[in-house]
KOLKE-364708 format. One record per residue (C-alpha): x, y, z; residue in three letters. Coordinates in steps of 0.1 Angstrom, whole numbers, plus 5000, padded with zeros to 4 digits. Layout:
// KOLKE-364708
XYZALA
...
This chain:
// KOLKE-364708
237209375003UNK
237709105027UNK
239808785019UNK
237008515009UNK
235908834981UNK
239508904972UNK
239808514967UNK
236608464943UNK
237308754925UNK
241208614915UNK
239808274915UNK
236808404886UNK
239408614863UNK
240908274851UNK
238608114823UNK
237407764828UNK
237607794863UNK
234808074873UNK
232607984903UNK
229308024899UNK
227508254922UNK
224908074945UNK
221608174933UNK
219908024957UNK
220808224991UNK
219507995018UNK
219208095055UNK
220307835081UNK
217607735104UNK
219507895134UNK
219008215115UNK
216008165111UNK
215508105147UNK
217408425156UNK
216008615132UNK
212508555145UNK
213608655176UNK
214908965156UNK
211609025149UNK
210008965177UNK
212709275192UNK
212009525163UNK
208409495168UNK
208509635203UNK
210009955192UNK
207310155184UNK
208710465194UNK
212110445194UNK
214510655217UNK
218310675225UNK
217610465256UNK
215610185235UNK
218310195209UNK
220810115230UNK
219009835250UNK
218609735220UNK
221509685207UNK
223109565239UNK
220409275239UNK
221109185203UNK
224709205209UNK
224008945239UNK
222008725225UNK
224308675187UNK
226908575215UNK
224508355230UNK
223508175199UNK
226908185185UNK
228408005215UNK
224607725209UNK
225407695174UNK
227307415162UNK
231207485151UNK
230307505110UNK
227907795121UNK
230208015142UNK
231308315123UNK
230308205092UNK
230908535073UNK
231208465036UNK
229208535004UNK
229108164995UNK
227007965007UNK
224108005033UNK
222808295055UNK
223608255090UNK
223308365121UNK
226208645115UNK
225308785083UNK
221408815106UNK
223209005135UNK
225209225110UNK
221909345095UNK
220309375126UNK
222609605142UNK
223309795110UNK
219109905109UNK
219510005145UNK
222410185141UNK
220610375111UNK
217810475133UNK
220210585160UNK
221610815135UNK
218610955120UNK
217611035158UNK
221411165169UNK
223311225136UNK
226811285149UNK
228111625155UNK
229411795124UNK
231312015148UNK
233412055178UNK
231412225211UNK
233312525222UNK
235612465254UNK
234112565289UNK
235612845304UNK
238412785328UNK
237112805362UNK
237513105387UNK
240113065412UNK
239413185444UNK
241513455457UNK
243313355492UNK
243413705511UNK
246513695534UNK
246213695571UNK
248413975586UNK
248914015620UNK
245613795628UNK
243414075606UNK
242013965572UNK
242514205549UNK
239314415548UNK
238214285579UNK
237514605605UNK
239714575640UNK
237214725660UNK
234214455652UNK
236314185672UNK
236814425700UNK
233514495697UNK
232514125703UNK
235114045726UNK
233314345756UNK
229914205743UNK
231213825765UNK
């Protein structure tokens, strides 16, 4: 519960002083600019992929930071219950819808993989005397009367 429904909620449990809830939910006409653009976005995901999804949800991110940044100061983060839909509360859906299709296409992993095997180290043979170990003594003579 974040502050501003914390607040109401306090505010409403005292009789004579109850707020009434806004029955009339109006979107902001920047939302509705963004969320036409919204549209515009989920309508070109026909066949939606890992790769779109995230595109996707890199360009929404983008362009809420965009907008928020256009928007004038009483827009900007607007987050609360009361009052209009804005531009946030049209992001936050947003995203949320994408992130429920990226989940139904990678639901997250219920388990752990199993850990890789450690890798092989290779085994340094010692170099005696200028013979490898298992190399034949009489092969490098061999090649030395060959010259």
């Amino acid at each position: 519960m974040n502050f501003e429904e914390a607040f109401y909620s306090i505010w409403n449990s005292v009789n004579g002083l109850e707020i009434p809830e806004p029955t009339d939910n109006t979107i902001c006409v920047y939302a509705l600019c963004f969320q036409k653009w919204i549209d515009q976005l989920a309508s070109e995901m026909e066949n939606p992929n890992a790769v779109l999804i995230n595109q996707t949800k890199i360009l929404l991110t983008d362009r809420f930071f965009d907008w928020e940044r256009a928007v004038p100061l009483s827009h900007r983060q607007r987050q609360g219950i009361h009052g209009h839909t804005c531009i946030y509360q049209v992001f936050k859906k947003a995203y949320e819808h994408l992130r429920i299709i990226e989940l139904t296409l990678t639901p997250p992993p219920l388990y752990l993989p199993p850990q890789p095997p450690p890798p092989l180290r290779k085994l340094k043979l010692p170099n005696i005397a200028g013979l490898f170990i298992g190399e034949n003594a009489e092969s490098e003579d061999d090649d030395s009367d060959s010259k």
